[in-house]
C-alpha positions, 0 to 999 in steps of 0.5 A: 500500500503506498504511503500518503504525503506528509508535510512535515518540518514546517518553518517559518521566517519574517525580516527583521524591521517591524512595521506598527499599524497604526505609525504606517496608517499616519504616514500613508494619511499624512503624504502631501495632495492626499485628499479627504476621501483618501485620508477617510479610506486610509484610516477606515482600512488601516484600523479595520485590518485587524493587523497590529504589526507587520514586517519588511525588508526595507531597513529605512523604515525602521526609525532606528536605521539611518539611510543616507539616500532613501529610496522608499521613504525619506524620514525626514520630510515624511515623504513615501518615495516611488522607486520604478520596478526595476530598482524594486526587482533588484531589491527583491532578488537581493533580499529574497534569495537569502530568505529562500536560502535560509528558511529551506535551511531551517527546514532541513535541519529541523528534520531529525532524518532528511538531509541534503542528499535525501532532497529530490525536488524542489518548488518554489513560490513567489509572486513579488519578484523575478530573475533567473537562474532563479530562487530554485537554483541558489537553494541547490546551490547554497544547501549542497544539493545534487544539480539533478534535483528536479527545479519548479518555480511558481511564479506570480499566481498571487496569494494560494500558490502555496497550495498548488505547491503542495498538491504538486509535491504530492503528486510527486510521491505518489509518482514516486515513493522515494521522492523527498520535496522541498515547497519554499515560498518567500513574498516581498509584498512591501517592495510594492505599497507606494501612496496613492487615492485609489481604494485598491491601492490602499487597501492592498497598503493596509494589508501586505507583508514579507515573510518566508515559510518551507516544509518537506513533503515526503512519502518514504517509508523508511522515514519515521511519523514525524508531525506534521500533515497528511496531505488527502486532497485538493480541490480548486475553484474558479469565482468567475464573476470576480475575476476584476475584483482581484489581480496582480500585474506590472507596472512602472512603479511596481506591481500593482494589486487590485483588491476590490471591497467585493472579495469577502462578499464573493468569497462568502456567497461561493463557499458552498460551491468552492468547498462541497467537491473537497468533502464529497470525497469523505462520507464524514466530511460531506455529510457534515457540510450538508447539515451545515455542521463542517465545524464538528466534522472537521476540528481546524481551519487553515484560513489565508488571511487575506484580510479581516473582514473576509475570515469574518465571511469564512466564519458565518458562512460556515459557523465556525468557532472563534478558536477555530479561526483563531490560528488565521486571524493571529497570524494577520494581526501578527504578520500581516498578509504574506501573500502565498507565504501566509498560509504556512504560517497559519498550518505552523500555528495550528500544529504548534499552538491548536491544541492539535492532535493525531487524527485531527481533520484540517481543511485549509482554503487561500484565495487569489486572483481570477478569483481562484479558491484553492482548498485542501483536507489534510490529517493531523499527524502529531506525536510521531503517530501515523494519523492516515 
């Protein structure tokens, strides 16, 4: 009988500047030619985020950090500076390529039984940069691993590539018992805030972060129960009328992100349709949702936090309980939105912190442009149990 996937060796990473809340709210308030409305907007988005800090790669906004020549905010006049693409890429490849580099570190060495040698696939995640030979790369590179390691990047599909990541790293175990897969996402979203009076701009201002996260996904039975999760299945879902209400694309000063205030209504009105294939597959699980009852049937809900008011929509759409959300809405209120990084986190959370045991159903769902639902059933394998 072939052994399930597990992701197991979960890590985490975020960068070393702080960003408070309520002092990036003033600033953004507080740019010259900012009208009234805008000032209204910023305010209202920035305290209803439920974020209290955030992270960021970029030193010169730490009020402790000296910068001679800024070039994203210059502290002295308050300004909020407006870099072209370019100069934003350059700082991603720099600063993302260690951040890769160093959480795939903490994965593998987090593993009392995977090493280097063991690695035989490795997917990277981002959608806040580019170059090439890419992330992928410098992790075989800087951890040693063999050049025929097979490479994937999954580049720029938004907020739940993680989870198609992980839905590949199972595929290849089942294709190949002895597989041992490497899933790295790292996301840069603060390379891209700059000020501006459009409702999108600053609603995607309020919410986005940097952060890294890694996990190995492996089915080998020589490997012995570590915690972690048993991957089930996958389900993907298309929210077709929302497709201008969410997007990701290029432009002269940065990528620029389209976040309309419809997401959470369409998000919450879809959950039905996005959610019922993913548990028609478990008798348990399909007859749970059909009674309006998910919450009992499945104890813990890896939610992305794309924002408050849309893990508001996840809870009363499926009565869900407050811990159960919980995981979600502390990762946002910690980090922020990380992009795909995030709901990493938020599945480190709940087997570290969510009373989890061996057993346990997990469903988790992210969302991203298109309006694309990505969601996933995993088991909690705790305490060196199997829980398949």
């Amino acid at each position: 009988m072939t052994r399930p996937a597990v992701l197991r060796s979960l890590q985490t990473l975020l960068p070393a500047t702080t960003l408070h809340q309520p002092e990036v709210r003033d600033v953004f308030a507080a740019q010259p030619g900012m009208g009234r409305l805008a000032q209204r907007i910023i305010t209202a988005s920035f305290d209803a985020s439920g974020i209290d800090t955030r992270y960021t790669v970029l030193r010169e906004l730490d009020s402790a950090h000296g910068v001679d020549d800024p070039v994203f905010y210059d502290r002295d006049s308050g300004l909020l500076l407006s870099p072209g693409t370019q100069v934003r890429n350059e700082l991603y490849v720099r600063e993302a390529e260690t951040m890769f580099v160093e959480v795939a570190r903490r994965a593998l060495d987090a593993d009392p039984e995977i090493g280097p040698a063991d690695v035989t696939h490795v997917i990277t995640v981002s959608c806040t940069g580019f170059h090439a030979p890419g992330p992928e790369y410098a992790i075989v590179r800087a951890l040693g691993l063999s050049e025929s390691v097979q490479r994937y990047h999954l580049g720029f599909m938004g907020c739940y590539a993680s989870m198609p990541a992980l839905r590949a790293a199972a595929q290849f175990c089942a294709g190949d018992p002895q597989a041992v897969v490497l899933v790295v996402s790292v996301e840069l979203c603060t390379l891209h805030l700059r000020s501006s009076e459009n409702p999108d701009l600053i609603v995607a201002s309020s919410l986005f972060a940097d952060g890294a996260a890694a996990g190995i996904v492996t089915a080998r039975a020589d490997m012995a129960d570590t915690p972690g999760f048993v991957l089930d299945r996958f389900h993907t879902a298309l929210v077709t009328e929302g497709e201008p209400d969410m997007a990701w694309t290029i432009g002269d000063e940065g990528f620029e992100m389209i976040l309309s205030t419809r997401v959470p209504q369409l998000i919450g009105a879809n959950l039905d349709a996005a959610l019922r294939p993913l548990f028609d597959g478990d008798a348990a699980t399909a007859e749970a949702f059909d009674r309006s009852e998910i919450g009992s049937a499945v104890a813990h809900w890896a939610i992305h936090p794309g924002g408050r008011s849309i893990l508001d929509h996840v809870q009363s759409g499926l009565h869900l309980s407050d811990a159960q959300l919980e995981p979600a809405r502390t990762t946002l209120r910690e980090c922020g939105n990380m992009s795909s990084a995030t709901i990493l986190f938020v599945l480190q959370r709940i087997l570290r912190d969510a009373d989890a045991r061996s057993g346990d159903r997990v469903a988790a769902m992210a969302f991203g442009p298109g309006l694309t639902a990505e969601s996933a059933l995993f088991t909690v394998r705790a305490d060196g149990a199997d829980g398949a």
